[in-house]
Structure formats: structure tokens, C-alpha cells
N, C-alpha and C positions, 0 to 999 in steps of 0.2 A: 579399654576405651574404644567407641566406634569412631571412623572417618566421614558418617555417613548423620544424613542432617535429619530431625526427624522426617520430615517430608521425604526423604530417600528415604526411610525406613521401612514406611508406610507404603512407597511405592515398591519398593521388593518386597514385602510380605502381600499382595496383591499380585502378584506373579504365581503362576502355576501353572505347570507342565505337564502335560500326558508323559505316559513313558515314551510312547513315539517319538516324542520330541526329545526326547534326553539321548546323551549319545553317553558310552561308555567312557570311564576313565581309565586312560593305558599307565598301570603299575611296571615302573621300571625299578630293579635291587643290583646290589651291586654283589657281581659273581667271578672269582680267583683275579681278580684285579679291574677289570672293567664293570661296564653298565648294559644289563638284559633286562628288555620289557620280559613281564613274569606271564604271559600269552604265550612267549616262544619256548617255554620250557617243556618239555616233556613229562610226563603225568611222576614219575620220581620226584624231577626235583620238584614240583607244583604242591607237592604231596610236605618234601622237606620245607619247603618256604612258607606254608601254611601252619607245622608246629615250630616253627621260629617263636624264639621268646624275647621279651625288650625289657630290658632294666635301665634304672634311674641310677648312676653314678652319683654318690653322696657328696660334697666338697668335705675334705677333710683342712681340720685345724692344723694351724703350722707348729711343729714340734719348737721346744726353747731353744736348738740348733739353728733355728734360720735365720 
């Protein structure tokens, strides 16, 4: 569900930006216990963090033990 009333809708999809105007977005991962923007990485690890893979945790059903 949107927050956004139609009249907002309408007014952000009448928005459009050159690239010029767009500024990058800084990707930060979390690396041997803290937080690195993925800019400051060296071409190795950019390289590892690029075939990173993401899975969906399943909720599992509660055995008749619980």
C-alpha cells in the first residue's frame, strides 16, 4: 500500500531527471565485523562482493517437542 495520495502520484511520476542530476548511490556491506562503503574496496574484494549470493530463509514448522 502507497503513503502517497493520488495527486502525489501523479506529481512524482512527472518528475524526470537527467543523469546530471542524479547523484550516485554509496553501497555500504558489512565486512569481518564492521560497515565498508563497497567504493573503498579494492578490485578483489569488488570482484568477491559482486558474486555474493542472497537467500530466502524458509520459516520452518514447530516440531510436536515445543
Amino acid at each position: 500500500m502507497s503513503h502517497f495520495s493520488p495527486a502525489e502520484h501523479t506529481a512524482l511520476a512527472a518528475v524526470q531527471l537527467t543523469d546530471d542530476e542524479r547523484q550516485p548511490c554509496e553501497v555500504w556491506t558489512r565486512v569481518m565485523g564492521y560497515h565498508r562503503p563497497v567504493a573503498s574496496f579494492n578490485t578483489g574484494k569488488r570482484g568477491e562482493h559482486a558474486e555474493r549470493r542472497f537467500f530466502a530463509e524458509h520459516a520452518r514448522g514447530c516440531s510436536s517437542a515445543c
